[in-house]
Backbone of each chain as nested JSON, in Angstrom:
{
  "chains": [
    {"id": "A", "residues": [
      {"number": 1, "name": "UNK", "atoms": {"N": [8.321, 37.738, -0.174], "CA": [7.045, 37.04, -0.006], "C": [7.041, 35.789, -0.865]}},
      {"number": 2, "name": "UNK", "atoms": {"N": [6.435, 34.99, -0.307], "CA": [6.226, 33.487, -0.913], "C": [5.037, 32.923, -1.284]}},
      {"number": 3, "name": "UNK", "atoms": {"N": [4.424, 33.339, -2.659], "CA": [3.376, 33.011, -3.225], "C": [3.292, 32.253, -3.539]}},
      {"number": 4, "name": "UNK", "atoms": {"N": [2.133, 31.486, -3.151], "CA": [1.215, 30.2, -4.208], "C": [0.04, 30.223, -4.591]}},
      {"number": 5, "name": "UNK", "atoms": {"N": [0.143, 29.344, -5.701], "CA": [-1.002, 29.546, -6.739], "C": [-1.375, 28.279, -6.325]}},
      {"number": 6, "name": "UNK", "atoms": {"N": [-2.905, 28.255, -6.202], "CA": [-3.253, 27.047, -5.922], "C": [-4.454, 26.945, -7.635]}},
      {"number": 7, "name": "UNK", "atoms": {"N": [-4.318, 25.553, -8.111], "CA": [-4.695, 24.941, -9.198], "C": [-6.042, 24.325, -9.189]}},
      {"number": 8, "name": "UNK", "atoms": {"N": [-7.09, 24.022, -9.945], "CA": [-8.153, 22.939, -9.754], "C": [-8.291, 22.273, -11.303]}},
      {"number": 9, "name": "UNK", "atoms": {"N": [-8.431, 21.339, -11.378], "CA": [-9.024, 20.881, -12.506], "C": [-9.564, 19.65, -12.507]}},
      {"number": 10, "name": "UNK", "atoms": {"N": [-10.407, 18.626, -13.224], "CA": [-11.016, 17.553, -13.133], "C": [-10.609, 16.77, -14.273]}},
      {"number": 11, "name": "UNK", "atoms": {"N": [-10.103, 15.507, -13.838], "CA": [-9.717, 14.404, -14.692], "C": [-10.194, 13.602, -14.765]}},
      {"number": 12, "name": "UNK", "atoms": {"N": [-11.043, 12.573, -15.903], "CA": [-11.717, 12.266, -16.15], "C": [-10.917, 10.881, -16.373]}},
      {"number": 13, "name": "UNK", "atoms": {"N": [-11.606, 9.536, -16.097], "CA": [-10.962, 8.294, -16.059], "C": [-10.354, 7.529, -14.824]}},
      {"number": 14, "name": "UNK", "atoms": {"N": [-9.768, 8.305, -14.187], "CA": [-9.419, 7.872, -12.582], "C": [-10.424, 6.64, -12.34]}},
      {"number": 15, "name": "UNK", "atoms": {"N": [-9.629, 5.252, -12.289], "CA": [-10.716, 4.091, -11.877], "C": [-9.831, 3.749, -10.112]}},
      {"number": 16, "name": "UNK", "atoms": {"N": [-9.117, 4.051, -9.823], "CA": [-8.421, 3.349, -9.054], "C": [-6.977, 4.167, -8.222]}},
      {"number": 17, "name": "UNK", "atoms": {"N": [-6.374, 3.472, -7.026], "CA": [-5.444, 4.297, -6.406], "C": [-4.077, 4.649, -7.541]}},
      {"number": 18, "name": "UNK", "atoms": {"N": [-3.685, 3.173, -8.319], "CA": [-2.939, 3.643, -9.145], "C": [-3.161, 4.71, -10.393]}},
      {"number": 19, "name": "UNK", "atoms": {"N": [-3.995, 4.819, -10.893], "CA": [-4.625, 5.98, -11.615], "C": [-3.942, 7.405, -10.626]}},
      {"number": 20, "name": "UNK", "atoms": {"N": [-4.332, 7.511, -9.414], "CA": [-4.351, 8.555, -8.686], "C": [-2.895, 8.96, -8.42]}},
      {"number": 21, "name": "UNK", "atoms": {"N": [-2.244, 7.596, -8.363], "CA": [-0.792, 7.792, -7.875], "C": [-0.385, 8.49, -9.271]}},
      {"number": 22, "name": "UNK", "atoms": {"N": [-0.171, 7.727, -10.884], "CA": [0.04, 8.292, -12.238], "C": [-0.333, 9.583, -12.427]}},
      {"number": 23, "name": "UNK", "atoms": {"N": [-1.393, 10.258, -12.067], "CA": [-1.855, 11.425, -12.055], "C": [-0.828, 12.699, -11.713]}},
      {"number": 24, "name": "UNK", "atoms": {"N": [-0.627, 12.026, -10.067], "CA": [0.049, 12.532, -9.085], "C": [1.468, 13.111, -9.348]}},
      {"number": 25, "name": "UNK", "atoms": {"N": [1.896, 11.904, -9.761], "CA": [3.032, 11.685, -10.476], "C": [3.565, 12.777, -11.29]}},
      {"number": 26, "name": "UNK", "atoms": {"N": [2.636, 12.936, -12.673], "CA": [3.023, 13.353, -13.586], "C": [2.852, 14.792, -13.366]}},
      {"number": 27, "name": "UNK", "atoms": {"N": [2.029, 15.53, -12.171], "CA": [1.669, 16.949, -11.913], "C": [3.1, 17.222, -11.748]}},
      {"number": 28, "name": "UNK", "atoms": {"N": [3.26, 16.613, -10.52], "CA": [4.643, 16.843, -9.728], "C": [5.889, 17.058, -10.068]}},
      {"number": 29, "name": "UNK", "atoms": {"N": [5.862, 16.507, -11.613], "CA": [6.837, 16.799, -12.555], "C": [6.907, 18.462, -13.15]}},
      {"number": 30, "name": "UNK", "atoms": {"N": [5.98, 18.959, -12.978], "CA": [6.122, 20.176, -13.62], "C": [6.827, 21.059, -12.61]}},
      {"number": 31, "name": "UNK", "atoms": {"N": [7.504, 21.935, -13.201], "CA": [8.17, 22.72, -12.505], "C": [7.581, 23.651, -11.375]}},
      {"number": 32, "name": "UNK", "atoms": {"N": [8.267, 23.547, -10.208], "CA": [7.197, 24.318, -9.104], "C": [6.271, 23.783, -8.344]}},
      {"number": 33, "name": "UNK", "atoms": {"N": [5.392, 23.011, -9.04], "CA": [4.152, 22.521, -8.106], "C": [4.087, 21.074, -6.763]}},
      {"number": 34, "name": "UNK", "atoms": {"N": [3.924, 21.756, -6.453], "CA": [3.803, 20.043, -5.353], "C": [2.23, 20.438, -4.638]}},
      {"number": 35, "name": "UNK", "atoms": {"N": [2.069, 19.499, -3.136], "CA": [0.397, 19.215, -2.439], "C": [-0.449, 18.872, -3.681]}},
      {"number": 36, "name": "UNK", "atoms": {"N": [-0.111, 17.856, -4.613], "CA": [-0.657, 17.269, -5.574], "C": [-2.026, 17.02, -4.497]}},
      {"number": 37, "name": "UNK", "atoms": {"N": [-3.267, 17.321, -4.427], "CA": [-4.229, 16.255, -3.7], "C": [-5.136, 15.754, -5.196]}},
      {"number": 38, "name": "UNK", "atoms": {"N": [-5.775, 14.432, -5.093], "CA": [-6.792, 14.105, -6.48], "C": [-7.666, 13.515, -5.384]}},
      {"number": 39, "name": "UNK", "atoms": {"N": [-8.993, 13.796, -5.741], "CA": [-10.232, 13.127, -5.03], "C": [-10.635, 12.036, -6.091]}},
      {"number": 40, "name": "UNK", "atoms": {"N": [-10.112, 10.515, -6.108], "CA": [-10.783, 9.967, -6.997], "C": [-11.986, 9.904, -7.119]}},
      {"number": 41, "name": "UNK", "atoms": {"N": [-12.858, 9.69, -6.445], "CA": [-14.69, 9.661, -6.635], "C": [-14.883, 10.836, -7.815]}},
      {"number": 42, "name": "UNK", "atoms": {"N": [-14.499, 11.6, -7.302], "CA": [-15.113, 12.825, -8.401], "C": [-13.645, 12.869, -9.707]}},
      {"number": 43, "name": "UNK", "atoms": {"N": [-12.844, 12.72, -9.369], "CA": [-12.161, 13.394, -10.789], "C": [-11.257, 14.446, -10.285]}},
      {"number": 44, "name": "UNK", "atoms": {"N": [-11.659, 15.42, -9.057], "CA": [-11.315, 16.906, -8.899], "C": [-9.092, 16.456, -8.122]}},
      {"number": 45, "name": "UNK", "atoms": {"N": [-8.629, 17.367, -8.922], "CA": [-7.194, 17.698, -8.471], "C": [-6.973, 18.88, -8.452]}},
      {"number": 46, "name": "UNK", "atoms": {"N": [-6.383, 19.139, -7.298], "CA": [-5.945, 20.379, -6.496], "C": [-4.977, 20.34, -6.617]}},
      {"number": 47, "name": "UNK", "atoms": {"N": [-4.016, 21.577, -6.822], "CA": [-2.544, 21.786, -6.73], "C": [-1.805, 23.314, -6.265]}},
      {"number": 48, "name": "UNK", "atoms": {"N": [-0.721, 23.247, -5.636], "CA": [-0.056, 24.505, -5.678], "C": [1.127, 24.266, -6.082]}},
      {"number": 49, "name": "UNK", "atoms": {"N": [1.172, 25.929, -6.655], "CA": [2.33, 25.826, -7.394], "C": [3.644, 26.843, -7.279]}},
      {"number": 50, "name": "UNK", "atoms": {"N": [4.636, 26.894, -7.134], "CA": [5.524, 27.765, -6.541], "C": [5.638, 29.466, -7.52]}},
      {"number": 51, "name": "UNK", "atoms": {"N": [5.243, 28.535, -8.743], "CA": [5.206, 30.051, -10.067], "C": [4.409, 29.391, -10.857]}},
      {"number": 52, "name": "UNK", "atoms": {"N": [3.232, 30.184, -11.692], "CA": [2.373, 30.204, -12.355], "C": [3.014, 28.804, -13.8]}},
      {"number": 53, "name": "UNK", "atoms": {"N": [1.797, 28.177, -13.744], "CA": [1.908, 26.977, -14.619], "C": [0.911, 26.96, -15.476]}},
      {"number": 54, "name": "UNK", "atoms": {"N": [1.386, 26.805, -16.826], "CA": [0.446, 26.903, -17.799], "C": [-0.728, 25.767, -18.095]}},
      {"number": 55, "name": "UNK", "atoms": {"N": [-1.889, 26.093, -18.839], "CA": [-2.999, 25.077, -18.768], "C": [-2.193, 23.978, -19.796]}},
      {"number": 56, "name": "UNK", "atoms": {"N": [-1.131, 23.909, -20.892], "CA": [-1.118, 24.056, -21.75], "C": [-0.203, 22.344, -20.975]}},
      {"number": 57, "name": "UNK", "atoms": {"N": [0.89, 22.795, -19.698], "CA": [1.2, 22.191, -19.092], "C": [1.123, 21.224, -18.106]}},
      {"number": 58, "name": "UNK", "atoms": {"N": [-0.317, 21.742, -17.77], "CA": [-1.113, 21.114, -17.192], "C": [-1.986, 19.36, -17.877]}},
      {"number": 59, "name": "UNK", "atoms": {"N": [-2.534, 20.282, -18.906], "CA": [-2.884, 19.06, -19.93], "C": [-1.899, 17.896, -20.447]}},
      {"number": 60, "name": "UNK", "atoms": {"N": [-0.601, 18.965, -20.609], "CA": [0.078, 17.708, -21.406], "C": [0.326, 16.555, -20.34]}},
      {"number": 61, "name": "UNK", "atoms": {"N": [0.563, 16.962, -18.879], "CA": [0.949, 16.105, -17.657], "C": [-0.073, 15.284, -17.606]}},
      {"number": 62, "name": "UNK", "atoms": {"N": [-1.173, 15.553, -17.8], "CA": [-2.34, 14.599, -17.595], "C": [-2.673, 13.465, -18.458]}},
      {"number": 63, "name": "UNK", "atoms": {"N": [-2.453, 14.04, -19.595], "CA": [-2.406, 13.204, -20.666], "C": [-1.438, 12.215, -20.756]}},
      {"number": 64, "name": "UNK", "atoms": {"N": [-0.41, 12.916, -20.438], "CA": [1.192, 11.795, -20.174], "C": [0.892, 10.413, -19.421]}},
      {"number": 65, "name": "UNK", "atoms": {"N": [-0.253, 11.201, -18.488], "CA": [-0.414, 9.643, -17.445], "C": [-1.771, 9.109, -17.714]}},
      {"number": 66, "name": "UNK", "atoms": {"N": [-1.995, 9.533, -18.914], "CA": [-2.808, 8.426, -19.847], "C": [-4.73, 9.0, -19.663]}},
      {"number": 67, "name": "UNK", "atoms": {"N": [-4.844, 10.132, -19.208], "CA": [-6.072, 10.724, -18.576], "C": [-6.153, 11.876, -19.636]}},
      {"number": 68, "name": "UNK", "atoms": {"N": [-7.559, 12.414, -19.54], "CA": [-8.481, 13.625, -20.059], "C": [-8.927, 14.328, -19.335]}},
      {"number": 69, "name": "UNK", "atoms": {"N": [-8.575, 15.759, -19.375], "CA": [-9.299, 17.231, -18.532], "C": [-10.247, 16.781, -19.023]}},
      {"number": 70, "name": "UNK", "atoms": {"N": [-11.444, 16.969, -18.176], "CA": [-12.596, 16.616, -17.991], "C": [-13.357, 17.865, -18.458]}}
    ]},
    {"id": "B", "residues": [
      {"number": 1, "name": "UNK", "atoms": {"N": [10.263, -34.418, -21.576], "CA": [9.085, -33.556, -21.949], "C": [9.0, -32.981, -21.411]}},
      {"number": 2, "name": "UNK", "atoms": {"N": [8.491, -31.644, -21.775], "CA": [8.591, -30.398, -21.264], "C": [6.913, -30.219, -21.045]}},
      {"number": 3, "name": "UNK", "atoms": {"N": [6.421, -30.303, -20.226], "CA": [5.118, -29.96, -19.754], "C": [4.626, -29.054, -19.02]}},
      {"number": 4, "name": "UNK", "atoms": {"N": [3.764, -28.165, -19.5], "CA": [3.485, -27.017, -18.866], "C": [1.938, -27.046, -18.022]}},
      {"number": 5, "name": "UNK", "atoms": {"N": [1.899, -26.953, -16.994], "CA": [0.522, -26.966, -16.388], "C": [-0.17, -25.17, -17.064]}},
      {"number": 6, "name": "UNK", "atoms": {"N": [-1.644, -25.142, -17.041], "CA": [-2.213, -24.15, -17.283], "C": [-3.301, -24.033, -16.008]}},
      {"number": 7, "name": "UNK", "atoms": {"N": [-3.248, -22.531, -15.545], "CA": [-4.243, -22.601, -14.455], "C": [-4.7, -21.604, -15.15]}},
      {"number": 8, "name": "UNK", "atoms": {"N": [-6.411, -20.91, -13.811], "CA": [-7.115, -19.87, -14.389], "C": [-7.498, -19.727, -13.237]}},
      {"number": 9, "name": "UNK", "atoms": {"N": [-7.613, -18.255, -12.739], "CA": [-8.282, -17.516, -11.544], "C": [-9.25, -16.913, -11.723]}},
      {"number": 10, "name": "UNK", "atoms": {"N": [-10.021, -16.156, -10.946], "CA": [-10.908, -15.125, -10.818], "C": [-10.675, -14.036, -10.221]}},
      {"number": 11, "name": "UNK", "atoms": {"N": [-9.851, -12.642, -10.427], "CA": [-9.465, -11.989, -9.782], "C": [-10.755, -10.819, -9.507]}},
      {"number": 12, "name": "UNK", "atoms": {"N": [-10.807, -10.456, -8.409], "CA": [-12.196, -9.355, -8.03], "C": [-11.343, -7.646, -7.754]}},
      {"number": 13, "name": "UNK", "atoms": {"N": [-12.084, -6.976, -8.306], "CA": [-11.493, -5.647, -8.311], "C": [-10.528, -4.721, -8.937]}},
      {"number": 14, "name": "UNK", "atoms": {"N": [-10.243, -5.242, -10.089], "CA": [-9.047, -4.853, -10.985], "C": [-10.224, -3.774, -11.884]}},
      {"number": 15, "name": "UNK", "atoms": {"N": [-9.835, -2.887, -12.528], "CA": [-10.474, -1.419, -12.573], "C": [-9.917, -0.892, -13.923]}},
      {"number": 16, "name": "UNK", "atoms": {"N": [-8.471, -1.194, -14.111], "CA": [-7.875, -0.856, -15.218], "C": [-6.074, -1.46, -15.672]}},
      {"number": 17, "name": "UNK", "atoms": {"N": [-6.034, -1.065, -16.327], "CA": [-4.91, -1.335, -17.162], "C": [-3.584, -1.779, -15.733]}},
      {"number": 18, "name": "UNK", "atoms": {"N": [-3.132, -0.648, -15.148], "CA": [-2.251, -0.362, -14.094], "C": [-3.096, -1.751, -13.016]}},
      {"number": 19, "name": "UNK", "atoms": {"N": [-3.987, -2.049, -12.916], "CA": [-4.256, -3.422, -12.155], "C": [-3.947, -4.559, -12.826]}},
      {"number": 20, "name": "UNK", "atoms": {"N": [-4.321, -4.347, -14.444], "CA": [-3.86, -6.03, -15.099], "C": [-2.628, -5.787, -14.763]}},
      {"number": 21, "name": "UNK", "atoms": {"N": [-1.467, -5.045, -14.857], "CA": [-0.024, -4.575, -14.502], "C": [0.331, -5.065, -13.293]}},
      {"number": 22, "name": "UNK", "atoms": {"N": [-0.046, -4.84, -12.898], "CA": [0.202, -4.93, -10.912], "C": [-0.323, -6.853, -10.677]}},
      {"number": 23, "name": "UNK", "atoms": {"N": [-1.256, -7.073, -11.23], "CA": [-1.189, -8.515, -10.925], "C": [-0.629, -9.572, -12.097]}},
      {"number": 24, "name": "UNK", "atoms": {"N": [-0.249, -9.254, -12.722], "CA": [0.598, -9.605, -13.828], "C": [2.137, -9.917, -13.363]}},
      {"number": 25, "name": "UNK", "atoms": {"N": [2.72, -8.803, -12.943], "CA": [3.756, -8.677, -12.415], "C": [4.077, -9.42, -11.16]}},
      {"number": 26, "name": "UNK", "atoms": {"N": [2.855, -9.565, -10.31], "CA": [3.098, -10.48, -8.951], "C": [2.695, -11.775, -9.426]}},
      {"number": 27, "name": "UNK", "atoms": {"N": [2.419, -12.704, -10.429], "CA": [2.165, -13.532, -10.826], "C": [3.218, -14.454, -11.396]}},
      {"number": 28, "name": "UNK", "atoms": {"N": [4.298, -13.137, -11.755], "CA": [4.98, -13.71, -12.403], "C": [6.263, -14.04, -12.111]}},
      {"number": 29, "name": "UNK", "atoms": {"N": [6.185, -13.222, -10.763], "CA": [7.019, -13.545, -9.974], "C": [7.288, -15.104, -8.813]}},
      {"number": 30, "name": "UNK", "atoms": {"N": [5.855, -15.627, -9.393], "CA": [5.921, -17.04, -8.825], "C": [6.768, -17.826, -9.809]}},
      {"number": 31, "name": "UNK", "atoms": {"N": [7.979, -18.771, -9.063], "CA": [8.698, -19.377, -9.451], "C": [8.239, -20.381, -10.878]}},
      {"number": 32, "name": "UNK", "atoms": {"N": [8.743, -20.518, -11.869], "CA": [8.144, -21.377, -12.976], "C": [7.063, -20.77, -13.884]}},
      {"number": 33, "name": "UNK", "atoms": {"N": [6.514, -19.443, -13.268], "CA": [5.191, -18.907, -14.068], "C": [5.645, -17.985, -15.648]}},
      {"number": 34, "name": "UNK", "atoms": {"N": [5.035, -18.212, -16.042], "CA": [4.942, -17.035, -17.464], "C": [3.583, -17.47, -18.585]}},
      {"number": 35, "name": "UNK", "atoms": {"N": [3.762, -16.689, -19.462], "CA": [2.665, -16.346, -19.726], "C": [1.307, -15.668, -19.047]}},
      {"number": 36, "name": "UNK", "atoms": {"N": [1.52, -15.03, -18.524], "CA": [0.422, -14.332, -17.565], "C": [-0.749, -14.007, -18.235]}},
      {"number": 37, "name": "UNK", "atoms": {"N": [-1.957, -13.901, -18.618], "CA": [-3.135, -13.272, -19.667], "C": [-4.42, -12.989, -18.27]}},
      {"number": 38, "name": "UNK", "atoms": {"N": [-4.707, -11.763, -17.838], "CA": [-5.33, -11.289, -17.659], "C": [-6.826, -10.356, -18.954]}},
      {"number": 39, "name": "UNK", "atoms": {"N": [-7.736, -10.822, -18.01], "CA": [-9.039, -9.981, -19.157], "C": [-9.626, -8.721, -17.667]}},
      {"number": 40, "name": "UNK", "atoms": {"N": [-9.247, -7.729, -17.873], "CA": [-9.602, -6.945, -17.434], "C": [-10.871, -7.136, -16.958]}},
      {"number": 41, "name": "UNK", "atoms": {"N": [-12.281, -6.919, -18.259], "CA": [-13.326, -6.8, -17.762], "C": [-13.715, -7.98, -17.063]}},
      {"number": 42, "name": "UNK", "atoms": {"N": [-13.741, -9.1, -17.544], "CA": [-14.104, -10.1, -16.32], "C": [-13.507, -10.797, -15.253]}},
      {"number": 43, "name": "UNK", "atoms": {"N": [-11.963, -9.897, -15.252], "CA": [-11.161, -10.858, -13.858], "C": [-10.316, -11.763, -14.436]}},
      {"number": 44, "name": "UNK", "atoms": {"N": [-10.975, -12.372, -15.054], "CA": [-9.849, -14.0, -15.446], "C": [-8.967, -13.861, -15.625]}},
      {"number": 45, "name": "UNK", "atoms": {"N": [-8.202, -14.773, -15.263], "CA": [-6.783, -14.773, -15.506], "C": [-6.008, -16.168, -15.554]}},
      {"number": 46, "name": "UNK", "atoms": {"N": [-5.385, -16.545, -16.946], "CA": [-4.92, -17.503, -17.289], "C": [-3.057, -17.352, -17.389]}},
      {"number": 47, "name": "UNK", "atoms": {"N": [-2.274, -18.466, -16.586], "CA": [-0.966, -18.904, -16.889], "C": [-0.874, -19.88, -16.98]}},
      {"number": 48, "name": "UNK", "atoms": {"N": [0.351, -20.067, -17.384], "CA": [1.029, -21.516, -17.542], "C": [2.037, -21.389, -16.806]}},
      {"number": 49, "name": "UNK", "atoms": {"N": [2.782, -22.416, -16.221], "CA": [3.573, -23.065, -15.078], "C": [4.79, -23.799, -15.964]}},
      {"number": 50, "name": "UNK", "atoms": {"N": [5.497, -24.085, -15.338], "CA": [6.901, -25.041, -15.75], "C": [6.508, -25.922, -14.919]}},
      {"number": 51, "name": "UNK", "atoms": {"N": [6.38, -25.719, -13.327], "CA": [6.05, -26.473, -12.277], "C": [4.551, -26.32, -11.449]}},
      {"number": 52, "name": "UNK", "atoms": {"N": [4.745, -26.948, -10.847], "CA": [3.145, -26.919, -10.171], "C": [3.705, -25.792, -9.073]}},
      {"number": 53, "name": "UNK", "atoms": {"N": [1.977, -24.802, -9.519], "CA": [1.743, -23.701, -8.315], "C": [0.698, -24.164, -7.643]}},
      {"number": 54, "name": "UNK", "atoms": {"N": [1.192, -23.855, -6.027], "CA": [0.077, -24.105, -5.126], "C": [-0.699, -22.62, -5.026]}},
      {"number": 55, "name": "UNK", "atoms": {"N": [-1.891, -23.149, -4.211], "CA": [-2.909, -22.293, -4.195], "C": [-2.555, -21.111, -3.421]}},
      {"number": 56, "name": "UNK", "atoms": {"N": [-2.178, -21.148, -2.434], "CA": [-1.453, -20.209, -1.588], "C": [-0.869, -19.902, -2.263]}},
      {"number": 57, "name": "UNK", "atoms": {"N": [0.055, -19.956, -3.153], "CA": [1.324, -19.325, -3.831], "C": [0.533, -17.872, -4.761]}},
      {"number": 58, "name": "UNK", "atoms": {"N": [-0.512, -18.648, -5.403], "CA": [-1.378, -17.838, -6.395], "C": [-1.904, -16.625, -5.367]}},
      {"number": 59, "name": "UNK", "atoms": {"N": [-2.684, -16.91, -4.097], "CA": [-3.169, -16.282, -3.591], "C": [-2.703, -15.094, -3.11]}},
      {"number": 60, "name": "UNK", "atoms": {"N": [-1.72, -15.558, -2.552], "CA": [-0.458, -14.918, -2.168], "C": [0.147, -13.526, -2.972]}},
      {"number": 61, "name": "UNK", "atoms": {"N": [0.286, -14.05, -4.058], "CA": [0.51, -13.308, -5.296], "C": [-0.645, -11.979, -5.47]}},
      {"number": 62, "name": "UNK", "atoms": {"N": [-1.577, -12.566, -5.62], "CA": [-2.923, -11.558, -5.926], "C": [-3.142, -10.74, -4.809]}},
      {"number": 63, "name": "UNK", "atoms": {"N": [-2.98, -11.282, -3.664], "CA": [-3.671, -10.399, -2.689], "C": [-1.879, -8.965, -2.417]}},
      {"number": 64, "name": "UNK", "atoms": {"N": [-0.991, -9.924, -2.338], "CA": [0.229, -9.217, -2.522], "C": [0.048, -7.962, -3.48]}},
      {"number": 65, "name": "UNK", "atoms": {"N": [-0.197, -7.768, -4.827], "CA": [-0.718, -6.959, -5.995], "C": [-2.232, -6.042, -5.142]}},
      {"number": 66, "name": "UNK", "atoms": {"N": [-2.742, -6.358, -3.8], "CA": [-3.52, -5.731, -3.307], "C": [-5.167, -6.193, -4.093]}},
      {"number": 67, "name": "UNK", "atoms": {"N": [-5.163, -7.218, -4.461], "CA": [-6.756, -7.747, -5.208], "C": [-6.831, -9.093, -4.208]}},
      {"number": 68, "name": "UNK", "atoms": {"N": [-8.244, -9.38, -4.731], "CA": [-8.964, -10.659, -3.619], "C": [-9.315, -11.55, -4.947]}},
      {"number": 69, "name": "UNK", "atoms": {"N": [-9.148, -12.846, -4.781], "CA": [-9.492, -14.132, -5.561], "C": [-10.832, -14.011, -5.371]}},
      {"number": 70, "name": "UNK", "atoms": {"N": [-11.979, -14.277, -6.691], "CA": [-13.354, -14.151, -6.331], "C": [-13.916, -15.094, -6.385]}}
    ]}
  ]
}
């Protein structure tokens, strides 16, 4: 069987598509996850992930691309 | 003598950092340009030239980087 974990969290700062792309970016780097989606208007990013990903990992990716969990 | 022309634009829609970036970079890619100085919050944007830039060239540039001259 082929589980996914699907992710939510809200990032705070997103002004623009490149923001969204950096975001994107830096999720995608973590091991496992891809269907990066980010709704800029609101902040909200969705993700799945192939094996469980830590918040811990989560944050640091966000931060990397210059943003704050909201 | 080495004479440098100085121009100044009005760029509309730049949002953050990754936009002064993005039109910075297509700016400077006009033949003779450097010094690029973008101000985020109000648009402006000042270079200097080796040679004379035409208006189209500038325009060109900005809208290329995906922004509109205001």
């Amino acid at each position: 069987m082929n589980e996914k974990q699907t992710s939510e969290l809200t990032v705070a700062g997103m002004t623009c598509g490149h923001c969204v792309a950096s975001v994107t970016e830096e999720l995608q780097e973590i091991s496992g996850v891809n269907d990066v989606q980010v709704d800029l208007a609101t902040g909200r990013v969705r993700f799945t992930a192939a094996q469980p990903v830590s918040d811990a990992e989560v944050q640091a990716a966000v931060e990397g691309a210059g943003y704050q969990l909201a």
